[in-house]
HTML snippet that shows the backbone in 3Dmol.js (N, CA, C, O; Angstrom):
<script src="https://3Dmol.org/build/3Dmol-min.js"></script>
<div id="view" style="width:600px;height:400px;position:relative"></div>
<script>
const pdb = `
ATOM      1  N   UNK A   1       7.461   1.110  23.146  1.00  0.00           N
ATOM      2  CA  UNK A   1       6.276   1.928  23.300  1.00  0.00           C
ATOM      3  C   UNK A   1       6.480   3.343  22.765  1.00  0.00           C
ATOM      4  O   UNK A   1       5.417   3.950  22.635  1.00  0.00           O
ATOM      5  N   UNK A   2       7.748   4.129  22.367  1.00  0.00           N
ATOM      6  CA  UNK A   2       7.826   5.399  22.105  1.00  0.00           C
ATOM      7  C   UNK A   2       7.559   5.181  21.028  1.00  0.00           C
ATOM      8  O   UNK A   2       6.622   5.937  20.771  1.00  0.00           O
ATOM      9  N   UNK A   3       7.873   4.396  19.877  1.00  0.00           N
ATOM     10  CA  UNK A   3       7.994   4.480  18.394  1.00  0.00           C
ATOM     11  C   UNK A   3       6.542   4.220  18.351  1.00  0.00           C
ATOM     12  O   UNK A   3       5.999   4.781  17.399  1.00  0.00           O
ATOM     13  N   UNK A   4       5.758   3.532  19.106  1.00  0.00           N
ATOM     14  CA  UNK A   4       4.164   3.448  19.252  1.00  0.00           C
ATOM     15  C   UNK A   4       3.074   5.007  19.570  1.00  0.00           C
ATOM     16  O   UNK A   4       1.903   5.374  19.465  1.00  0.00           O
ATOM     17  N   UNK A   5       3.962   5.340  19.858  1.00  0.00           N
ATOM     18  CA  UNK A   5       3.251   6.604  20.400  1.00  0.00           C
ATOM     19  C   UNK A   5       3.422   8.042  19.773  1.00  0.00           C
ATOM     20  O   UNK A   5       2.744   9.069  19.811  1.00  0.00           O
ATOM     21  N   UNK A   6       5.050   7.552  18.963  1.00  0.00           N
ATOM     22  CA  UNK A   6       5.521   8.790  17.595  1.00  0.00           C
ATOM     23  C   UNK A   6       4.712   7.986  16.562  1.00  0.00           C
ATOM     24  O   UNK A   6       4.381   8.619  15.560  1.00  0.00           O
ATOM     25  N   UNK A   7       4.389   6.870  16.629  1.00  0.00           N
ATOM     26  CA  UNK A   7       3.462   6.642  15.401  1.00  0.00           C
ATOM     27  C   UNK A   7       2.277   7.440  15.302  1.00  0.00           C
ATOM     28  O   UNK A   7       2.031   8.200  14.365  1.00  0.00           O
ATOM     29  N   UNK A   8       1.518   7.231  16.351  1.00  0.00           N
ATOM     30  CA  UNK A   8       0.030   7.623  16.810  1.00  0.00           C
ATOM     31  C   UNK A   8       0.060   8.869  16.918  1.00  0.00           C
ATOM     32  O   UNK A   8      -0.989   9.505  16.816  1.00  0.00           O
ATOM     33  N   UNK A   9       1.435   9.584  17.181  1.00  0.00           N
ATOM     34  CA  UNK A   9       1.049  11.409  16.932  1.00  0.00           C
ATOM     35  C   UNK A   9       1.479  11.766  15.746  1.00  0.00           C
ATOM     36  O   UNK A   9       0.902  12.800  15.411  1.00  0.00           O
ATOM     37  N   UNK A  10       2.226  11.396  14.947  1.00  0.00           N
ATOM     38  CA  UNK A  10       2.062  11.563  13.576  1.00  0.00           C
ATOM     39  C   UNK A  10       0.491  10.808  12.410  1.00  0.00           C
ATOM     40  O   UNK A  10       0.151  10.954  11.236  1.00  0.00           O
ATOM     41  N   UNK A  11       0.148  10.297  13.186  1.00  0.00           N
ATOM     42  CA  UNK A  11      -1.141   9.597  12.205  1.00  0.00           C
ATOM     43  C   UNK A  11      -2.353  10.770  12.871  1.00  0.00           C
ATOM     44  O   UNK A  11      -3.309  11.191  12.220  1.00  0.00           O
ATOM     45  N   UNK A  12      -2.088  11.087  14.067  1.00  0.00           N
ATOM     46  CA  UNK A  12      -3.140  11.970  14.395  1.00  0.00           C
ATOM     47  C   UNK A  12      -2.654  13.696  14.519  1.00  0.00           C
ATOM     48  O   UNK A  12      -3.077  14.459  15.388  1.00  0.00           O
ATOM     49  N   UNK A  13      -2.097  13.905  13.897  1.00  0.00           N
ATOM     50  CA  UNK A  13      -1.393  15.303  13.293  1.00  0.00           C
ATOM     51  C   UNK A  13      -2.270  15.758  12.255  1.00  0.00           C
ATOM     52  O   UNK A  13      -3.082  15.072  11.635  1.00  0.00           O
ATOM     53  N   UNK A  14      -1.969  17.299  12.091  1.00  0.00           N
ATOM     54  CA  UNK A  14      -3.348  17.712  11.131  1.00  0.00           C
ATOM     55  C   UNK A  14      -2.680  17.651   9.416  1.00  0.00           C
ATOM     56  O   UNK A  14      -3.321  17.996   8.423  1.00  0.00           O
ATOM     57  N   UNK A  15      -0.882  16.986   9.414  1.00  0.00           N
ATOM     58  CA  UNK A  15      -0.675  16.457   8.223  1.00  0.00           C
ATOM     59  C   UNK A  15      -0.919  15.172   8.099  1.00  0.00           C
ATOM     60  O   UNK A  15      -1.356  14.888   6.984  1.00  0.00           O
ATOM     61  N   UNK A  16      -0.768  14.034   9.032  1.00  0.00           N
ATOM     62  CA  UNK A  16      -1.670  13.007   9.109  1.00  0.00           C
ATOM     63  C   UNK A  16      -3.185  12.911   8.502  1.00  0.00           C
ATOM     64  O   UNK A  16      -3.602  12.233   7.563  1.00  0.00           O
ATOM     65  N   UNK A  17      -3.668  13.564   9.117  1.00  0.00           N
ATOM     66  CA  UNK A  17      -5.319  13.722   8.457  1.00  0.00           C
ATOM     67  C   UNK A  17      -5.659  13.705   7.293  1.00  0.00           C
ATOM     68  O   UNK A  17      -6.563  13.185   6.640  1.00  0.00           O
ATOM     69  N   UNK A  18      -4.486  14.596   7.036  1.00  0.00           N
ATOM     70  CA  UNK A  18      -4.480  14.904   5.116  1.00  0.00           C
ATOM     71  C   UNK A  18      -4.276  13.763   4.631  1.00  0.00           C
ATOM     72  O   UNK A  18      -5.216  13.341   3.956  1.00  0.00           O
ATOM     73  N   UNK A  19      -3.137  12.907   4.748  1.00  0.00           N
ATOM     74  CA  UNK A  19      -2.896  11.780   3.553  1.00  0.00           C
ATOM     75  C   UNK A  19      -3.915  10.803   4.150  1.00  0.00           C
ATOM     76  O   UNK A  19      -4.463  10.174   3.245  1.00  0.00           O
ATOM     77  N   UNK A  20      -4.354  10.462   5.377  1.00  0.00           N
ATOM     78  CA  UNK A  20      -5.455   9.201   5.516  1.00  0.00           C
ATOM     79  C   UNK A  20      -6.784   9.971   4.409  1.00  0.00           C
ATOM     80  O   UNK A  20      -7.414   9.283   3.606  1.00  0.00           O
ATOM     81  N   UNK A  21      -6.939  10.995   4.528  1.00  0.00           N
ATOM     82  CA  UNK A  21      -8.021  11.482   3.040  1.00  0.00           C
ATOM     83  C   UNK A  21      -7.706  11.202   1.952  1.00  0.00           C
ATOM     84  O   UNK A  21      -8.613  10.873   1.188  1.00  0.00           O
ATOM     85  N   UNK A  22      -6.328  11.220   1.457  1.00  0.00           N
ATOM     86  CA  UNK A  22      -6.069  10.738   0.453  1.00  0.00           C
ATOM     87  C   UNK A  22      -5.714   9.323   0.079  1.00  0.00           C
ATOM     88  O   UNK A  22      -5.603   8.978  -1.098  1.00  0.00           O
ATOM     89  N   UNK A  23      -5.566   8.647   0.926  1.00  0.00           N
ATOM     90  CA  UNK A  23      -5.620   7.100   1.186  1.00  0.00           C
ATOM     91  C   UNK A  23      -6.655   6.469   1.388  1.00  0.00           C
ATOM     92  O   UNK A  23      -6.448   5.312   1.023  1.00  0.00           O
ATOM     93  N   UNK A  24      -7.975   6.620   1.886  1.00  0.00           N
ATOM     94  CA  UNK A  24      -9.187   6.080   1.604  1.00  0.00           C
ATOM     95  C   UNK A  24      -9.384   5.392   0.734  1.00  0.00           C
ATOM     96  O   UNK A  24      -9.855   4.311   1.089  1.00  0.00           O
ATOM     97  N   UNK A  25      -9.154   5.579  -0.931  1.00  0.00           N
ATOM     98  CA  UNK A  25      -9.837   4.448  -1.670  1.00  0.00           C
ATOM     99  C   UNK A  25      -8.815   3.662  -2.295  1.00  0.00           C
ATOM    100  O   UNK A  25      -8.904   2.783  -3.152  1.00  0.00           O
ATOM    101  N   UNK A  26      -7.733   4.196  -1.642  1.00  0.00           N
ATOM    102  CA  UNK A  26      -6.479   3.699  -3.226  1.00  0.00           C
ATOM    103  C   UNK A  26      -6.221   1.730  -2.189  1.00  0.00           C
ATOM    104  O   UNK A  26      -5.085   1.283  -2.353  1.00  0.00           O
ATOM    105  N   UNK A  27      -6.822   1.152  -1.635  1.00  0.00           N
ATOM    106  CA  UNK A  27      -6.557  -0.339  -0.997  1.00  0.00           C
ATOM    107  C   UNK A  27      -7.370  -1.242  -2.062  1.00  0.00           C
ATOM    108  O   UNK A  27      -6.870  -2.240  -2.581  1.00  0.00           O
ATOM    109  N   UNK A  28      -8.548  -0.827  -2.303  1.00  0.00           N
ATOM    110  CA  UNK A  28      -9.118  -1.392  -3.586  1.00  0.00           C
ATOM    111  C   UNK A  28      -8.696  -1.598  -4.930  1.00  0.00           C
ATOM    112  O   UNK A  28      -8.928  -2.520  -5.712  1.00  0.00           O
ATOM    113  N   UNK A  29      -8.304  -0.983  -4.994  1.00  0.00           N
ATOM    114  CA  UNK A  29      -7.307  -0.627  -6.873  1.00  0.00           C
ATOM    115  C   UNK A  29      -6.308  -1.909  -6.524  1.00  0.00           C
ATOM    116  O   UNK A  29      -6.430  -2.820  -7.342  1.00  0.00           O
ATOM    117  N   UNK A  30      -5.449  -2.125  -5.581  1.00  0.00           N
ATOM    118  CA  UNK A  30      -4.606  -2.898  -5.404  1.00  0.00           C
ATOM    119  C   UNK A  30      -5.100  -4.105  -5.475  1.00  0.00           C
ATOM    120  O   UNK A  30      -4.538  -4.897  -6.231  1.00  0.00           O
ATOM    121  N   UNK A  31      -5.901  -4.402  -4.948  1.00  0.00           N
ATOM    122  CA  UNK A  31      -6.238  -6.054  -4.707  1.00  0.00           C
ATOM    123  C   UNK A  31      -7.302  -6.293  -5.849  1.00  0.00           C
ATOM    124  O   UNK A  31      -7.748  -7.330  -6.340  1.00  0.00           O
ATOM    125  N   UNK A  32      -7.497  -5.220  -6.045  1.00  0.00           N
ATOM    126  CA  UNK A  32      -8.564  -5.708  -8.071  1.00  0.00           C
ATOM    127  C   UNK A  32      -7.280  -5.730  -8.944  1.00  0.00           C
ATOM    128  O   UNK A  32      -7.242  -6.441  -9.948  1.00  0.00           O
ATOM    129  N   UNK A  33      -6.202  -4.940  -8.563  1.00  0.00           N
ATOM    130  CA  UNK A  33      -4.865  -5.497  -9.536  1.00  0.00           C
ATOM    131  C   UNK A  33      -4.305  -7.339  -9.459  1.00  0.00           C
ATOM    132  O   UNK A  33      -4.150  -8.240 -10.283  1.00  0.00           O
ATOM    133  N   UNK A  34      -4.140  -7.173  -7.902  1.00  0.00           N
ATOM    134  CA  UNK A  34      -3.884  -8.613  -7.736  1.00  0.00           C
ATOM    135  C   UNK A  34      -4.902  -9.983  -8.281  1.00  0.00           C
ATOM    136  O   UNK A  34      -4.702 -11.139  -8.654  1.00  0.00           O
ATOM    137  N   UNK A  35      -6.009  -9.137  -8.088  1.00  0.00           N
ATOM    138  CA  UNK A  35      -7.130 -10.274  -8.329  1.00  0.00           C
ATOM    139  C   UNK A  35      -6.818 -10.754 -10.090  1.00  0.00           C
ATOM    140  O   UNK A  35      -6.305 -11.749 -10.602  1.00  0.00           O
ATOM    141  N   UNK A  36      -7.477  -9.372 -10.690  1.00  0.00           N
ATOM    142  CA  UNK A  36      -7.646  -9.970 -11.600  1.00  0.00           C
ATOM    143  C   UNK A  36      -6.631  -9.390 -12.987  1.00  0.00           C
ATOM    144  O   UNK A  36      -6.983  -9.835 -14.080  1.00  0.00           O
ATOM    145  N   UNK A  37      -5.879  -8.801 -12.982  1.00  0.00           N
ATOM    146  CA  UNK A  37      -4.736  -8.415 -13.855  1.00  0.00           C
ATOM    147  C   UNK A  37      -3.445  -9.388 -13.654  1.00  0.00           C
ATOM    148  O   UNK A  37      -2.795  -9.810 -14.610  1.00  0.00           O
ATOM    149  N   UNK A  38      -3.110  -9.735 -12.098  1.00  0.00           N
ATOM    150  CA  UNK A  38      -2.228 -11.337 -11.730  1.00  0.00           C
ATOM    151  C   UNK A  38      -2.464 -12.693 -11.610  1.00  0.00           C
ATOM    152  O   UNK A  38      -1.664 -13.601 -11.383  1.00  0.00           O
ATOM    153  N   UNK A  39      -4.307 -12.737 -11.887  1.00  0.00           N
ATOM    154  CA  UNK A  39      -4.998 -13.487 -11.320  1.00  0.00           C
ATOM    155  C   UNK A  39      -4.141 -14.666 -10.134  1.00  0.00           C
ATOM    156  O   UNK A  39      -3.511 -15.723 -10.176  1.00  0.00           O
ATOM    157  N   UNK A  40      -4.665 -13.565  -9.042  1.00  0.00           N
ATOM    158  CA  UNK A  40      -4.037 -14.187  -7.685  1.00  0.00           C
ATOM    159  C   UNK A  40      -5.679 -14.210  -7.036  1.00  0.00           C
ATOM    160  O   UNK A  40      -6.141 -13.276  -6.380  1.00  0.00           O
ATOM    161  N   UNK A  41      -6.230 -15.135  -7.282  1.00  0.00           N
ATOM    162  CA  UNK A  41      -7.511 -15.314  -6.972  1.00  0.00           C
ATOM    163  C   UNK A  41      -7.345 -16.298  -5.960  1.00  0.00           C
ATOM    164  O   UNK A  41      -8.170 -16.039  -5.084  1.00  0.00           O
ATOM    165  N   UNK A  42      -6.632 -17.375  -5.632  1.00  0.00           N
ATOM    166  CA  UNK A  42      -6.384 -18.585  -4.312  1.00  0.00           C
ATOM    167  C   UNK A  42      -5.046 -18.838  -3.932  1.00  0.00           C
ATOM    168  O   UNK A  42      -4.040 -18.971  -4.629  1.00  0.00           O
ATOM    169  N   UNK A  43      -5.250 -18.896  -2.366  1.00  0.00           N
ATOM    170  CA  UNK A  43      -3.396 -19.045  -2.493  1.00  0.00           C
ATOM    171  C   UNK A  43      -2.907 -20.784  -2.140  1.00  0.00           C
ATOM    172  O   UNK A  43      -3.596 -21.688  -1.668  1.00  0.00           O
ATOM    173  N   UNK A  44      -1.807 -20.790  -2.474  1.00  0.00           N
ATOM    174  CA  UNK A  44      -1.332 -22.032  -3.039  1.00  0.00           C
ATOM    175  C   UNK A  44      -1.180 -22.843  -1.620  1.00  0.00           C
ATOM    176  O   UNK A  44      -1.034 -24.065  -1.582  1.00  0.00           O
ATOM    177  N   UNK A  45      -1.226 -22.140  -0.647  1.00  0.00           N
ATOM    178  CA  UNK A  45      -0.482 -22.772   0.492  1.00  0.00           C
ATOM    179  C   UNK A  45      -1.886 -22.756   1.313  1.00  0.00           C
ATOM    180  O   UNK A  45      -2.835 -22.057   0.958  1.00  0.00           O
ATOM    181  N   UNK A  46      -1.912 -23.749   2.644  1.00  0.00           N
ATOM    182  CA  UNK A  46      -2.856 -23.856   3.620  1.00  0.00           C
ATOM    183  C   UNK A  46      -2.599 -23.429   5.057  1.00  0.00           C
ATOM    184  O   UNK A  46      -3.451 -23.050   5.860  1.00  0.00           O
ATOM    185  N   UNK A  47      -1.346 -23.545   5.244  1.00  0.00           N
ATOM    186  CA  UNK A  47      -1.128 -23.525   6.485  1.00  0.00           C
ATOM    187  C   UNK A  47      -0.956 -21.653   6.397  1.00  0.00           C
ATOM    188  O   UNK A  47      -0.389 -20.971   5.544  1.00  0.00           O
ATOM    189  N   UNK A  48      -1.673 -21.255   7.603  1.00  0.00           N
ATOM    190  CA  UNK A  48      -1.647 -19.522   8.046  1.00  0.00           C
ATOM    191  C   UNK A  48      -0.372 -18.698   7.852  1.00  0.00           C
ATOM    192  O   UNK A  48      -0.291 -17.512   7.531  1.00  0.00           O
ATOM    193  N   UNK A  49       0.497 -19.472   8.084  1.00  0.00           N
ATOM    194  CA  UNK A  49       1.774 -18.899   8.052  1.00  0.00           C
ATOM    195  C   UNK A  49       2.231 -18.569   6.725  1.00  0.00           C
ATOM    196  O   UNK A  49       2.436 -17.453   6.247  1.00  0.00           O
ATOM    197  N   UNK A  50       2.386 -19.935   6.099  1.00  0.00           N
ATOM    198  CA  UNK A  50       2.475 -20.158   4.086  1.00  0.00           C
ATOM    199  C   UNK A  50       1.522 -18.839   3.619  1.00  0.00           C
ATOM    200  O   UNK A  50       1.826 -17.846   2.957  1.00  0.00           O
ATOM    201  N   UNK A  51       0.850 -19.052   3.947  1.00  0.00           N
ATOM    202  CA  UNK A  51      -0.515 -17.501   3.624  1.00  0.00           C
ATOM    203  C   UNK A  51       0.133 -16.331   3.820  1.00  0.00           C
ATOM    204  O   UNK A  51       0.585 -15.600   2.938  1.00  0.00           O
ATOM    205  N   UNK A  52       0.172 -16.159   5.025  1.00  0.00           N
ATOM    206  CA  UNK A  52       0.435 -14.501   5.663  1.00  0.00           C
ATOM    207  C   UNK A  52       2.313 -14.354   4.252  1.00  0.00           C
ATOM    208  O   UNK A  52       2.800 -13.399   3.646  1.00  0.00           O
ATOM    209  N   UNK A  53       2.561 -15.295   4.317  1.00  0.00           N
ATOM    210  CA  UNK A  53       4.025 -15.198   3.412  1.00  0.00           C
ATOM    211  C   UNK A  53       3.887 -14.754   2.315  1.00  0.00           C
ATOM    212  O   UNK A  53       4.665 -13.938   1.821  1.00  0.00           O
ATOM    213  N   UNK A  54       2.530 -15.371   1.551  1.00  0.00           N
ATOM    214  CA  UNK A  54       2.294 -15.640   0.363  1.00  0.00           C
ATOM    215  C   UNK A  54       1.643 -14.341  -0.139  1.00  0.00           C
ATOM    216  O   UNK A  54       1.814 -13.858  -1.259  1.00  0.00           O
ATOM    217  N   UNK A  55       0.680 -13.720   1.086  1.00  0.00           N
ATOM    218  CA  UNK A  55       0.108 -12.308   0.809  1.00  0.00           C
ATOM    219  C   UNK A  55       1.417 -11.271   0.875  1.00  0.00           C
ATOM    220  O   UNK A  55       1.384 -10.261   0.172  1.00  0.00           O
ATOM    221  N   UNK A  56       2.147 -11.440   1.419  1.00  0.00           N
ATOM    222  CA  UNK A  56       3.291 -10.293   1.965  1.00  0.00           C
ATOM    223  C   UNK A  56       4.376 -10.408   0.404  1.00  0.00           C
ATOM    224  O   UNK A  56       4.853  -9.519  -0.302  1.00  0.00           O
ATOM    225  N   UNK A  57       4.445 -11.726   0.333  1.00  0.00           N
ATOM    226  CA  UNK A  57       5.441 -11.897  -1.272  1.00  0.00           C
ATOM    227  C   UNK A  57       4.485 -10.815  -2.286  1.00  0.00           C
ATOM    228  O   UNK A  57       4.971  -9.937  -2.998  1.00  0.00           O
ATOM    229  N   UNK A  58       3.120 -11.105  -2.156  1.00  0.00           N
ATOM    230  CA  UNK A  58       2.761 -10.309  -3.897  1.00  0.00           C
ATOM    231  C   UNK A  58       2.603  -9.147  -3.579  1.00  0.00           C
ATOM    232  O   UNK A  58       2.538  -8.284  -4.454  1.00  0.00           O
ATOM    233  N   UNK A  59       2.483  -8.781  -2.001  1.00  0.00           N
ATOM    234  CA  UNK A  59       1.908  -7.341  -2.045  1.00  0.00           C
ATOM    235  C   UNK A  59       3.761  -6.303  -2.179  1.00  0.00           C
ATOM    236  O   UNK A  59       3.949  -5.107  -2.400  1.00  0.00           O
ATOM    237  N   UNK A  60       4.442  -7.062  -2.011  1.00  0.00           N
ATOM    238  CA  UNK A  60       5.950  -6.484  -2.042  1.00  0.00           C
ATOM    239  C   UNK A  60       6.035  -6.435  -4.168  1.00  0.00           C
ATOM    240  O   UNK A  60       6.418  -5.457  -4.809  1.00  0.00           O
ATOM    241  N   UNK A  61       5.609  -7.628  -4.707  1.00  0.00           N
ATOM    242  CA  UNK A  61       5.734  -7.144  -6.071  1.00  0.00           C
ATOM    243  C   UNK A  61       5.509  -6.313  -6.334  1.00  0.00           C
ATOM    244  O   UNK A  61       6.284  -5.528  -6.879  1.00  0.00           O
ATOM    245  N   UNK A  62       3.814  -6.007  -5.947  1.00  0.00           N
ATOM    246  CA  UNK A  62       3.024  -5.120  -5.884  1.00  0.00           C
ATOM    247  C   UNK A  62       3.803  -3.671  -6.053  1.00  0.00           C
ATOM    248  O   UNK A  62       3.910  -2.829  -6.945  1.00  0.00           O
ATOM    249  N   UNK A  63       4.203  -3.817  -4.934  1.00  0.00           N
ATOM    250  CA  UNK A  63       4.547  -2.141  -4.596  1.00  0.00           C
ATOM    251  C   UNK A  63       6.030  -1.855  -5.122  1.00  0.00           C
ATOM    252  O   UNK A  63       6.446  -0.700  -5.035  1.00  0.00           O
ATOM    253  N   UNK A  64       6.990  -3.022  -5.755  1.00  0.00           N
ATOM    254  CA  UNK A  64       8.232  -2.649  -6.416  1.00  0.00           C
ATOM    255  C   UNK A  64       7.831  -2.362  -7.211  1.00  0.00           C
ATOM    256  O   UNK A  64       8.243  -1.266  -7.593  1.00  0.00           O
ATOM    257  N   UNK A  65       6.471  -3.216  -8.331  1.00  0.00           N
ATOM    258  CA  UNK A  65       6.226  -2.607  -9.607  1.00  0.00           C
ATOM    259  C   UNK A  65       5.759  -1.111  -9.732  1.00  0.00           C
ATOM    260  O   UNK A  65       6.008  -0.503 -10.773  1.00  0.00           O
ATOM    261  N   UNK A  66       5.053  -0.470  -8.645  1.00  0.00           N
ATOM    262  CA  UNK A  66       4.230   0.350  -8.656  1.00  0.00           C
ATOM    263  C   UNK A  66       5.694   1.350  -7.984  1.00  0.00           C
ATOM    264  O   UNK A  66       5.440   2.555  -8.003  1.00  0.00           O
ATOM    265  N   UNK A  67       6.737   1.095  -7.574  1.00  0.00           N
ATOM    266  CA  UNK A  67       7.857   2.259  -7.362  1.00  0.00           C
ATOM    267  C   UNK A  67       8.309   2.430  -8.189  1.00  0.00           C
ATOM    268  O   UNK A  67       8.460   3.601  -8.537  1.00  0.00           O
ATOM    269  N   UNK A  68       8.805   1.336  -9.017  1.00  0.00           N
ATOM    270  CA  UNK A  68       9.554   1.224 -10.404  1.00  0.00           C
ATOM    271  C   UNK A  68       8.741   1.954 -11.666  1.00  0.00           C
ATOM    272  O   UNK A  68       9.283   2.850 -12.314  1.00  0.00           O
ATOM    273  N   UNK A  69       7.660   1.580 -11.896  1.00  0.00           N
ATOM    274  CA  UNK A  69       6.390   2.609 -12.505  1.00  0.00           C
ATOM    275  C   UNK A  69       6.604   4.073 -12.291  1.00  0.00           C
ATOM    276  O   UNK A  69       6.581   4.747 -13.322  1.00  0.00           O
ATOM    277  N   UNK A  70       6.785   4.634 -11.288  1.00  0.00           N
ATOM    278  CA  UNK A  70       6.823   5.522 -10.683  1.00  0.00           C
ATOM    279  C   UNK A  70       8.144   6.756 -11.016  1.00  0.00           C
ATOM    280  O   UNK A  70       8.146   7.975 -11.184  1.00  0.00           O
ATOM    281  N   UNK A  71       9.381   5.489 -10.995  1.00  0.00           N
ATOM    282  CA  UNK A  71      10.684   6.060 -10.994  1.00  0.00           C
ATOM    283  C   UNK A  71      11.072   6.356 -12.521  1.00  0.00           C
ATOM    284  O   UNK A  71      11.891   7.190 -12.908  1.00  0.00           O
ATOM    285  N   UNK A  72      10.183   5.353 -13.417  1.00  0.00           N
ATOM    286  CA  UNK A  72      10.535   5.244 -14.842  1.00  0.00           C
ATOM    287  C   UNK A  72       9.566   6.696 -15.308  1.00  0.00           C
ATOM    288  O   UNK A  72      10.110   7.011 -16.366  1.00  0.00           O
ATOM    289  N   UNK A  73       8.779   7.405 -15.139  1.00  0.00           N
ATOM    290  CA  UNK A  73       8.111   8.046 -15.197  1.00  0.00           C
ATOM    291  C   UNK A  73       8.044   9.773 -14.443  1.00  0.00           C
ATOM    292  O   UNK A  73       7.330  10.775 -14.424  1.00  0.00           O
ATOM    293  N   UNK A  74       9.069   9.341 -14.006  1.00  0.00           N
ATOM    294  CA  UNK A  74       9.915  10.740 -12.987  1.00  0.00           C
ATOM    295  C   UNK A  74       8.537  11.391 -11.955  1.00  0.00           C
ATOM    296  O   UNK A  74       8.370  12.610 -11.999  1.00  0.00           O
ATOM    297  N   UNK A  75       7.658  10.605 -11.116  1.00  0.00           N
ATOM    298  CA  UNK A  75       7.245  11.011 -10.800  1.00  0.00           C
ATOM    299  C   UNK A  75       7.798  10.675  -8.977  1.00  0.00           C
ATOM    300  O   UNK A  75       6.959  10.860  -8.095  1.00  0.00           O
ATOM    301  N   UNK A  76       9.003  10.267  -8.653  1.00  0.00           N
ATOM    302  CA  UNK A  76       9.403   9.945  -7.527  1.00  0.00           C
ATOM    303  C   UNK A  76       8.855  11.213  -6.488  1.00  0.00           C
ATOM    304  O   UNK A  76       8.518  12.281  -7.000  1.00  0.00           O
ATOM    305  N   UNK A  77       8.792  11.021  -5.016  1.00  0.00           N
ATOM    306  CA  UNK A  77       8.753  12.110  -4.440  1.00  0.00           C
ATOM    307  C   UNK A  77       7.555  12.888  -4.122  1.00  0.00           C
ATOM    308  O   UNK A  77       7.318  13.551  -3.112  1.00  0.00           O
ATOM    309  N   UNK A  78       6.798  12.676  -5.229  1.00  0.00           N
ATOM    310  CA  UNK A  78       4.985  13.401  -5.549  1.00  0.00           C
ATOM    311  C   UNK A  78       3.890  12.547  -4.870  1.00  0.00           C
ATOM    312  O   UNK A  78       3.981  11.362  -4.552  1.00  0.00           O
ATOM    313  N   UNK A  79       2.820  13.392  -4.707  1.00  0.00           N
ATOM    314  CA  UNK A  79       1.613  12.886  -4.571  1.00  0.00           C
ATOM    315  C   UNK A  79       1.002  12.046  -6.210  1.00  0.00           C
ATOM    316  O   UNK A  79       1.244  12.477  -7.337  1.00  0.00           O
ATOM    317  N   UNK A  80       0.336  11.014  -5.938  1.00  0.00           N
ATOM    318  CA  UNK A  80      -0.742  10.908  -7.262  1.00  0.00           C
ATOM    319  C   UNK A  80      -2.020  12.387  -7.290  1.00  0.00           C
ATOM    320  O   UNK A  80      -2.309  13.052  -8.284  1.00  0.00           O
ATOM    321  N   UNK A  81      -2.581  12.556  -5.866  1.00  0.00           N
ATOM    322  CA  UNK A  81      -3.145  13.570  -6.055  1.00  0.00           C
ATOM    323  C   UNK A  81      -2.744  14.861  -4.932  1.00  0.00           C
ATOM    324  O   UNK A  81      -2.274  14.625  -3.819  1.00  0.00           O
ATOM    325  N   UNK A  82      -3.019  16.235  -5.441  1.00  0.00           N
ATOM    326  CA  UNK A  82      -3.015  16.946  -4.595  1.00  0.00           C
ATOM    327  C   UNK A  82      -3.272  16.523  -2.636  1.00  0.00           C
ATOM    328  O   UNK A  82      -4.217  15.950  -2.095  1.00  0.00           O
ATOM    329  N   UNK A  83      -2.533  16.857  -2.288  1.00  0.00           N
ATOM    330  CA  UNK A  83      -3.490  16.768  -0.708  1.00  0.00           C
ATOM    331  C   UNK A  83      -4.289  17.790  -0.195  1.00  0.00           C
ATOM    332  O   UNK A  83      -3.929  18.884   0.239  1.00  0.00           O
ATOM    333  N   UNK A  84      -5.560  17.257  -0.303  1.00  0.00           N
ATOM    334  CA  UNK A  84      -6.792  18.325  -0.032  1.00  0.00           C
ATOM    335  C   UNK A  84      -6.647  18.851   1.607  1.00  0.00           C
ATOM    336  O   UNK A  84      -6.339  18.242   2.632  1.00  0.00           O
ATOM    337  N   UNK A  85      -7.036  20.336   1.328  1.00  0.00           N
ATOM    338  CA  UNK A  85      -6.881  20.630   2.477  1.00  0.00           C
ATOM    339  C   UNK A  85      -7.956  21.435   3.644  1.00  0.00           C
ATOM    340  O   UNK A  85      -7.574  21.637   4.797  1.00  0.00           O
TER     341      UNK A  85
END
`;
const viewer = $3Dmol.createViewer("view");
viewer.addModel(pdb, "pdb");
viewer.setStyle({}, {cartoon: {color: "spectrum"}});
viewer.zoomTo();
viewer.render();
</script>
């Protein structure tokens, strides 16, 4: 319950506030990547579990490609955008 509750006062901190503003739209971009640039349009498996696996496998590509992108490009460490304040 503490690491529950250092979560919840850091998400509700007035630097918290800032990056959920800047996190608002960037969940869309991702899954129009997956959709249709990987075309990961159906998943292969039926059973819930095979699923929840199968979403967690691409969204981990996902985000190595998009660190690796990142690192090749020296932008480690940075915002994509300012944090509005």
């Amino acid at each position: 319950m503490a690491l529950r509750e250092e979560s919840r006062a850091n998400v509700e901190s007035d630097e918290g506030a800032l990056y959920r503003m800047n996190r608002s739209a960037q969940a869309e971009g991702a899954f129009g990547i997956l959709k249709s640039n990987w075309g990961f349009e159906r998943f292969l498996a039926k059973v819930i579990a095979k699923v929840s696996c199968e979403i967690h496998l691409a969204c981990c590509a996902f985000n190595i490609l998009k660190y690796l992108a990142k690192l090749n490009s020296g932008r480690v460490g940075t915002h994509f955008h300012p944090l509005k304040e």
